[in-house]
Backbone as JSON Lines, residues from 0, in Angstrom:
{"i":0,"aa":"X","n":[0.83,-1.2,0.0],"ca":[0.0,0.0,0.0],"c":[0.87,1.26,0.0]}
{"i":1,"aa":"X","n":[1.77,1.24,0.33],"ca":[2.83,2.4,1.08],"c":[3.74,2.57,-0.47]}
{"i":2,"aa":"X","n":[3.74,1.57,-1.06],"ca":[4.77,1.7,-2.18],"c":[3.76,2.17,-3.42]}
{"i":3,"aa":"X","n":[2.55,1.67,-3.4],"ca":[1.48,2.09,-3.88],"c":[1.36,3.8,-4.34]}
{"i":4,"aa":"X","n":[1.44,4.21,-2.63],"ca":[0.65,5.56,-2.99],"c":[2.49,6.47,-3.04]}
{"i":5,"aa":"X","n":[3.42,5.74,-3.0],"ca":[4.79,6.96,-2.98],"c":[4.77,6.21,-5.0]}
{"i":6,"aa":"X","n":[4.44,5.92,-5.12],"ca":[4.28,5.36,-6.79],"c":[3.32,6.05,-7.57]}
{"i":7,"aa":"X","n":[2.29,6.44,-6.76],"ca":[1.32,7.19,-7.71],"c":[1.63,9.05,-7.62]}
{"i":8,"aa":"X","n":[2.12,8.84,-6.31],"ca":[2.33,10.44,-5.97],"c":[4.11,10.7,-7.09]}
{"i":9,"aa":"X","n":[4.82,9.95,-6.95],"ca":[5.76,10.2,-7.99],"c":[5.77,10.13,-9.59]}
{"i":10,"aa":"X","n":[4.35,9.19,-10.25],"ca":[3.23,9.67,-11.41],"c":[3.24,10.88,-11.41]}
{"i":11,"aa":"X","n":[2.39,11.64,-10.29],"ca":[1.57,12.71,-10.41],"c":[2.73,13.43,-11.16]}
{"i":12,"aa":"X","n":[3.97,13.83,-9.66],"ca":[4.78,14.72,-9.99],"c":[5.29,14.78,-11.52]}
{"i":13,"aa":"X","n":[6.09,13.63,-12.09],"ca":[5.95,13.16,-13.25],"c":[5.11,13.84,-14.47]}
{"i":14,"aa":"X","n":[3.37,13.75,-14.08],"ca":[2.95,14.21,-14.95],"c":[2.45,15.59,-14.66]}
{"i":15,"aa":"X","n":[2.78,16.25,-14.08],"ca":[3.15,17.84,-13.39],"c":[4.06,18.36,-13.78]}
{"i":16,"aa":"X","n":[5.55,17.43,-14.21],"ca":[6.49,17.99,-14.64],"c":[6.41,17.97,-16.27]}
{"i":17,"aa":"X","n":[5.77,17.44,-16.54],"ca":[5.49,16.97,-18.85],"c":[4.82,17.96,-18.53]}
{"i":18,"aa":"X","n":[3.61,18.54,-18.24],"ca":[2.85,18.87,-18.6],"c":[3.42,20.45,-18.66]}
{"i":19,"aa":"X","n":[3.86,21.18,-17.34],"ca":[4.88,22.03,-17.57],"c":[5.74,22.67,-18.53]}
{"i":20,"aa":"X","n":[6.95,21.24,-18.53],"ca":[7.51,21.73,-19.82],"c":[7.2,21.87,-20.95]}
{"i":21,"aa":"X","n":[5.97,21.1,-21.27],"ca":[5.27,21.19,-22.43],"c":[5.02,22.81,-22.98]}
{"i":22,"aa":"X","n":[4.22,23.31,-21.1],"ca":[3.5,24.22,-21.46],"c":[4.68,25.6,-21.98]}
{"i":23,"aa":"X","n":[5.87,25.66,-21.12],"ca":[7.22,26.36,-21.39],"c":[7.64,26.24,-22.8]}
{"i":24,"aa":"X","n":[7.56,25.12,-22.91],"ca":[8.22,24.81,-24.85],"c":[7.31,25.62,-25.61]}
{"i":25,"aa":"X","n":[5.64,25.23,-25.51],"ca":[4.78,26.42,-26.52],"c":[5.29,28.04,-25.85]}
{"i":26,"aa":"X","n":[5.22,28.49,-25.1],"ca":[5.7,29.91,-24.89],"c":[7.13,29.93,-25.37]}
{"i":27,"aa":"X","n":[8.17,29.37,-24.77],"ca":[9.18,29.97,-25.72],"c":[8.88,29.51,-27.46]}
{"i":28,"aa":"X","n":[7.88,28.93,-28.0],"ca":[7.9,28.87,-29.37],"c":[6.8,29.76,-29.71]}
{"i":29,"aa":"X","n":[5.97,30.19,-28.95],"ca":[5.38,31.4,-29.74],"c":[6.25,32.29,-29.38]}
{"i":30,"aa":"X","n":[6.6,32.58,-28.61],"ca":[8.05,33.77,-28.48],"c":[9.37,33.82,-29.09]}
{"i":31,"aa":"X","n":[9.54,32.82,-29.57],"ca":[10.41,32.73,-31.37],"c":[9.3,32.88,-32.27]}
{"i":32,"aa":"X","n":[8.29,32.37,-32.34],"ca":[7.0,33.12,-34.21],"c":[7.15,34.86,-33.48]}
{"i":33,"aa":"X","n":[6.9,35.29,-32.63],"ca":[6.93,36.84,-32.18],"c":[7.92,37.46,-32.68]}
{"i":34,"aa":"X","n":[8.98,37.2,-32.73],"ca":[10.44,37.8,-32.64],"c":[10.7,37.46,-34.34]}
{"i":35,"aa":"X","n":[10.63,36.22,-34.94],"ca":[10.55,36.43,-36.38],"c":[9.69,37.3,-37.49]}
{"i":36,"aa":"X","n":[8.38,37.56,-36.66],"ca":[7.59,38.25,-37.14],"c":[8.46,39.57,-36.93]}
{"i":37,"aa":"X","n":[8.96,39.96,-36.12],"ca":[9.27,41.02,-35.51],"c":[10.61,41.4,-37.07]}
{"i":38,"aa":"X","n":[11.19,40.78,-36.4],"ca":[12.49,40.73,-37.57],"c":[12.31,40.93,-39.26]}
{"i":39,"aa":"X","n":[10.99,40.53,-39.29],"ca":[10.62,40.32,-40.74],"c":[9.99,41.81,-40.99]}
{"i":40,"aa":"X","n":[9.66,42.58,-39.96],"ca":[9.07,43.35,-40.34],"c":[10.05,44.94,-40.41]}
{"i":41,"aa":"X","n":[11.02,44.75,-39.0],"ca":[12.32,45.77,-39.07],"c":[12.99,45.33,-41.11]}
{"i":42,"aa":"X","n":[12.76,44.05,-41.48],"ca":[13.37,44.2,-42.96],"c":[12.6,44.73,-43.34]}
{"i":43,"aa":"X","n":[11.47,44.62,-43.6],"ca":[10.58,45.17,-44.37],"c":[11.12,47.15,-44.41]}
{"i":44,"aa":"X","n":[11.14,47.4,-42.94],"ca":[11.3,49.08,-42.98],"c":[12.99,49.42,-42.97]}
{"i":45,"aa":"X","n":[13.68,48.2,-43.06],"ca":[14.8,48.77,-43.09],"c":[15.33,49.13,-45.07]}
{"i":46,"aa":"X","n":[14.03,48.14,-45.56],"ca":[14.06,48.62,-47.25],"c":[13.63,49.52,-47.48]}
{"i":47,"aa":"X","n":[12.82,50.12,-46.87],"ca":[11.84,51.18,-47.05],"c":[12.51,52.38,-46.72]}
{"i":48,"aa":"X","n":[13.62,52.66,-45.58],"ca":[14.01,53.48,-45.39],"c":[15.63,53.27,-46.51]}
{"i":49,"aa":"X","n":[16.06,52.31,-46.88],"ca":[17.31,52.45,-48.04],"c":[16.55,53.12,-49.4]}
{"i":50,"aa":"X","n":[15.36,52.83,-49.39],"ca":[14.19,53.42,-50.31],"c":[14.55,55.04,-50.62]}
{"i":51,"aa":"X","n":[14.16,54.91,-49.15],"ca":[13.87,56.86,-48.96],"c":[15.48,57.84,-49.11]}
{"i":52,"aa":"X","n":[16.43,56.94,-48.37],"ca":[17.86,57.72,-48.43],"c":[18.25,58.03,-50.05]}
{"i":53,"aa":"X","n":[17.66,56.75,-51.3],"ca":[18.4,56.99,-52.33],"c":[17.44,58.12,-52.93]}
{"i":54,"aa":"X","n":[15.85,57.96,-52.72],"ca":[15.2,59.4,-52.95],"c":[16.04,60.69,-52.54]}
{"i":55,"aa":"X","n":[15.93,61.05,-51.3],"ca":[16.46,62.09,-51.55],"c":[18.08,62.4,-51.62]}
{"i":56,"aa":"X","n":[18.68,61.17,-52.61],"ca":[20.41,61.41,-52.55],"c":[19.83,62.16,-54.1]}
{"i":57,"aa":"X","n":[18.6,61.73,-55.35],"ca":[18.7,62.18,-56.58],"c":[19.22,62.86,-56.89]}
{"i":58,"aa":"X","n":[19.92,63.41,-58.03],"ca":[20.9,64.25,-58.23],"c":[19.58,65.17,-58.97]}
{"i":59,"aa":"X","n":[18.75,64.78,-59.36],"ca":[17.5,66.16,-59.78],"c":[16.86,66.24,-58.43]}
{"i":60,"aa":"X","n":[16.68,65.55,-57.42],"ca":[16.42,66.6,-56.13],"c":[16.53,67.55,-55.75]}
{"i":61,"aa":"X","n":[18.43,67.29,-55.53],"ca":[19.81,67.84,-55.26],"c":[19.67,69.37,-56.25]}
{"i":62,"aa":"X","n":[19.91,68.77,-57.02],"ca":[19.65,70.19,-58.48],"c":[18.14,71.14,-57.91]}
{"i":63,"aa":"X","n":[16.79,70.64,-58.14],"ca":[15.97,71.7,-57.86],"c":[15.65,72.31,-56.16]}
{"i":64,"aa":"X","n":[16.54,71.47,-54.99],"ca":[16.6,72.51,-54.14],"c":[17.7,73.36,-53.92]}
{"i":65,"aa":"X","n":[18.71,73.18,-54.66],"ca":[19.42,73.98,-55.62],"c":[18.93,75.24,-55.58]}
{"i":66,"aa":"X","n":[18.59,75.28,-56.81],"ca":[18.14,75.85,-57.76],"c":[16.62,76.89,-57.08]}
{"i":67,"aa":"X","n":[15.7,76.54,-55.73],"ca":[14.61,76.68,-55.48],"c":[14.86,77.34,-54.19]}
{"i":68,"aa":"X","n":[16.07,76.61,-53.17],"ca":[16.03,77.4,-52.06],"c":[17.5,77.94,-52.14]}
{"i":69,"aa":"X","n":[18.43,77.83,-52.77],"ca":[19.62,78.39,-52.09],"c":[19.53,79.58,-53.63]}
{"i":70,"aa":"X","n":[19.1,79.43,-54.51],"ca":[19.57,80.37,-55.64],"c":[20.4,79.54,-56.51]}
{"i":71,"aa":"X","n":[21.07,78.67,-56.6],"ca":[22.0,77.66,-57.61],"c":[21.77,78.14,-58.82]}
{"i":72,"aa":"X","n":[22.29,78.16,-59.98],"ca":[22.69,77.73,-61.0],"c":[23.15,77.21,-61.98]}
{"i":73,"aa":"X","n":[23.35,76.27,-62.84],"ca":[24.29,75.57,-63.36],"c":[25.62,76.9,-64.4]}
{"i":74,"aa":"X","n":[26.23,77.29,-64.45],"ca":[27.4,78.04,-64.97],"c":[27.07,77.81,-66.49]}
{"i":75,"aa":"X","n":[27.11,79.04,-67.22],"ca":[26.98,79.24,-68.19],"c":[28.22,78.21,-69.05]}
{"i":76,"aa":"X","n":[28.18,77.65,-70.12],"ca":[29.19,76.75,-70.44],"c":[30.37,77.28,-71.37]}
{"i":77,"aa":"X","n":[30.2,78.51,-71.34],"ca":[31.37,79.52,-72.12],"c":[32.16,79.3,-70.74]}
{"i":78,"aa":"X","n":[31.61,79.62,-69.26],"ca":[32.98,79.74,-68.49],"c":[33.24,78.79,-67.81]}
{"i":79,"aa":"X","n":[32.91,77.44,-68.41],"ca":[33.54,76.46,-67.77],"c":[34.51,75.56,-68.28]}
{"i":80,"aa":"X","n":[35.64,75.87,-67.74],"ca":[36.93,75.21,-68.06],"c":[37.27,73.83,-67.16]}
{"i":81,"aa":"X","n":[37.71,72.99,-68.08],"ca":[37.58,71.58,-67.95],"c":[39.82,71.65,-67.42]}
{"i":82,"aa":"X","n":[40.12,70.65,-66.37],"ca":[41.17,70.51,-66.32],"c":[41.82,69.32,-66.41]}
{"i":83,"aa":"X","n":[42.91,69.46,-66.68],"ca":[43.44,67.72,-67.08],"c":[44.76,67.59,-66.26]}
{"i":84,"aa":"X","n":[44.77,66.6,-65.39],"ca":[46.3,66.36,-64.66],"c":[47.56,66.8,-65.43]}
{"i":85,"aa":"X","n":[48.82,66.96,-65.31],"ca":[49.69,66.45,-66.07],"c":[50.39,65.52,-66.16]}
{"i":86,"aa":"X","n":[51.16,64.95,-66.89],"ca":[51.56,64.32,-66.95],"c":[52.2,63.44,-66.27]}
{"i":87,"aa":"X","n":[52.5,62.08,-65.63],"ca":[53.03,61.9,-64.39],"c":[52.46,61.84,-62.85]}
{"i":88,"aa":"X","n":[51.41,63.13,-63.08],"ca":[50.95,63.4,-61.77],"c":[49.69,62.44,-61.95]}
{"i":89,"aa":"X","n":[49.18,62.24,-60.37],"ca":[48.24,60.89,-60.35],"c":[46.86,61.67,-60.2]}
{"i":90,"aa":"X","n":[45.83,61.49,-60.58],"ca":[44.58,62.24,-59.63],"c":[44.51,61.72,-58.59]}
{"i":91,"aa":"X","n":[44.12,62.51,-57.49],"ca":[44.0,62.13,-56.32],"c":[42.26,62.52,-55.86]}
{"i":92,"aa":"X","n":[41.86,61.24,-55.55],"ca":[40.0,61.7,-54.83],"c":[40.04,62.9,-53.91]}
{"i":93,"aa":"X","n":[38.98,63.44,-54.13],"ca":[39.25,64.82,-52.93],"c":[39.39,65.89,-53.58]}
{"i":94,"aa":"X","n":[40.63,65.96,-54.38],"ca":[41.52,67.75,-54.55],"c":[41.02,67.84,-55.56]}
């Protein structure tokens, strides 16, 4: 009788402890679908915003606020003189 009921009471615990981890395994697995959803959606706006940076990099953006708020102009093409390294010398990015 005695081995009986320390046999059923160590069942119980048993099925106290499955049932548990069971219930832990669905929460941390809807809390990975949460976090992928999550992730899927920072891509979504992280395109959306590489979207928007190359909008306003346009070089006709660039040109009509130019042209709209600062006064810009493009230079008449009589005074624009074109230059060429000389010889030897390297171009350098920048100068």
């Amino acid at each position: 009788m005695r081995t009986t009921l320390l046999l059923l009471a160590l069942l119980a615990a048993c099925a106290l402890s499955l049932v548990t981890s069971q219930h832990q395994a669905r929460k941390l697995f809807a809390g990975i679908e949460r976090e992928h959803a999550r992730a899927k959606a920072l891509d979504v706006e992280w395109g959306q915003l590489q979207l928007e940076a190359r909008t306003w990099a346009l070089p006709s953006r660039i040109e009509s606020i130019a042209q709209e708020r600062l006064g810009m102009r493009a230079p008449d093409a009589r005074r624009v003189q074109l230059l060429r390294p000389e010889r030897g010398e390297a171009a350098e990015p920048g100068r």
